[in-house]
N, C-alpha and C positions, 0 to 999 in steps of 0.2 A: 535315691541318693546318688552323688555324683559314685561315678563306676562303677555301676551297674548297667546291663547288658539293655536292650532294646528289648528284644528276644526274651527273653524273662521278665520283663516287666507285660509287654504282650499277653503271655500268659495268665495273667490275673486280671489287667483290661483291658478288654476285648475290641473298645471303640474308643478312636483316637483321630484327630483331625490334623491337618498339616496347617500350621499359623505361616510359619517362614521357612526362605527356602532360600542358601546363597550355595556358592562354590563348593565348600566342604562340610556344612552345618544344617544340620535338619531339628526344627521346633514342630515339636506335635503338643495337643491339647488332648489330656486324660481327663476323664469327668471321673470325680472318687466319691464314693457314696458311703457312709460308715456310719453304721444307727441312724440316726434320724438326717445328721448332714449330707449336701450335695454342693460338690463346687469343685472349680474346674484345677489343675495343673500345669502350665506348663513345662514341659521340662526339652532340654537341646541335648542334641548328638551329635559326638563327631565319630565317625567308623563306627557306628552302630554302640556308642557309652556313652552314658549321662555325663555331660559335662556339668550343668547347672539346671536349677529349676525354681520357680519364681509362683505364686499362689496367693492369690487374693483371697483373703480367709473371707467367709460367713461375717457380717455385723455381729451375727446371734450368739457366737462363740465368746466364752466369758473369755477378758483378757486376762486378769490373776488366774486361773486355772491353765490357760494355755503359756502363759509366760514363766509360769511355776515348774509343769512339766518340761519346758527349754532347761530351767536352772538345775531339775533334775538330772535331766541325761547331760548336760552338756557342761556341770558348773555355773559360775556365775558368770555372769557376761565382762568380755574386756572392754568395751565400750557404751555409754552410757550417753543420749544427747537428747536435751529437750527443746523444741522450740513449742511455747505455750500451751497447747491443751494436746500435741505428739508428739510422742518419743522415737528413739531406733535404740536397738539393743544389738551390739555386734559383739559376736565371738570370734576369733582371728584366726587362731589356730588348732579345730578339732576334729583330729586324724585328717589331715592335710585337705581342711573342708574350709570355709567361712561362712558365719550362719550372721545371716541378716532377720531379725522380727521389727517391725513397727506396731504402734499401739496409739490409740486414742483415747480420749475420755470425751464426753459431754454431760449427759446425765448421769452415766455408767460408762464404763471402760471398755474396749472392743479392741479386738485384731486389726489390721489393717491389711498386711501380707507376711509373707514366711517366702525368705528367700536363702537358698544353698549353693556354694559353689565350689568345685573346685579348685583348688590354689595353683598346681601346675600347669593350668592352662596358657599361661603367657608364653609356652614353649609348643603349642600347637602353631603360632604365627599371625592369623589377624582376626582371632580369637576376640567377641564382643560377647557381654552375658545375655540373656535376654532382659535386663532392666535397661542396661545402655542400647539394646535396641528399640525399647519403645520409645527412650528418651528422644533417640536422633527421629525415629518417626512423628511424634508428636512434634518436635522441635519443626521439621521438615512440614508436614502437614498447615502448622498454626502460622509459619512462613512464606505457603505457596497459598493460604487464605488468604492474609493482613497484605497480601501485593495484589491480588484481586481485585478490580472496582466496578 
């Protein structure tokens, strides 16, 4: 969760990969393993604290069970938004966090991602989450493809 230490998180896993790399900000990928799931984390750092962290959940994971457990610890969600067969569930302000969940349905209901950040970041300076950094990457990417010929 956002602040908390590099360094203690370390301590519990062990292998960890460097995704991005600017000026002040270091994203590493934790691989989290818990009963039978495995799937990856990202989470960012500035001076060595979680600033945010972003998680492409398993399909397999039931979405009512995991979306339930959200409304448990966190309340109900302040925000609520469907566009046809996915949702986003946003909570805004819990212990100066913002929790993002997405969900889908097709035959059955599934996670999509689980994203947390912290709120005071706008006061570190040019501060992106890792969501707005894949966006400008892919954005970037699908860019310097489609002018390609």
């Amino acid at each position: 969760m956002p602040g908390q230490k590099l360094v203690d998180i370390e301590k519990v896993y062990k292998k960890k990969e460097l995704v991005f790399k600017d000026d002040r900000f270091l994203t590493y990928k934790f691989q989290v393993t818990h009963v039978k799931y495995n799937f990856p984390i990202l989470v960012q750092f500035y001076n060595g604290e979680v600033t945010d962290f972003h998680s492409r959940l398993p399909s397999y994971f039931l979405h009512d069970i995991f979306h339930q457990s959200l409304i448990n610890k966190l309340g109900k969600q302040d925000v609520y938004k469907r566009l046809e067969e996915q949702a986003i569930y946003i909570w805004k302000n819990k212990n100066d966090t913002r929790h993002y969940y997405s969900g889908g349905c097709a035959i059955t209901c599934f996670p999509i991602y689980y994203a947390v950040k912290r709120l005071g970041n706008k006061a570190i300076g040019e501060y992106k989450s890792i969501f707005q950094k894949f966006q400008e990457n892919a954005t970037f990417q699908s860019t310097n493809l489609s002018s390609k010929k």
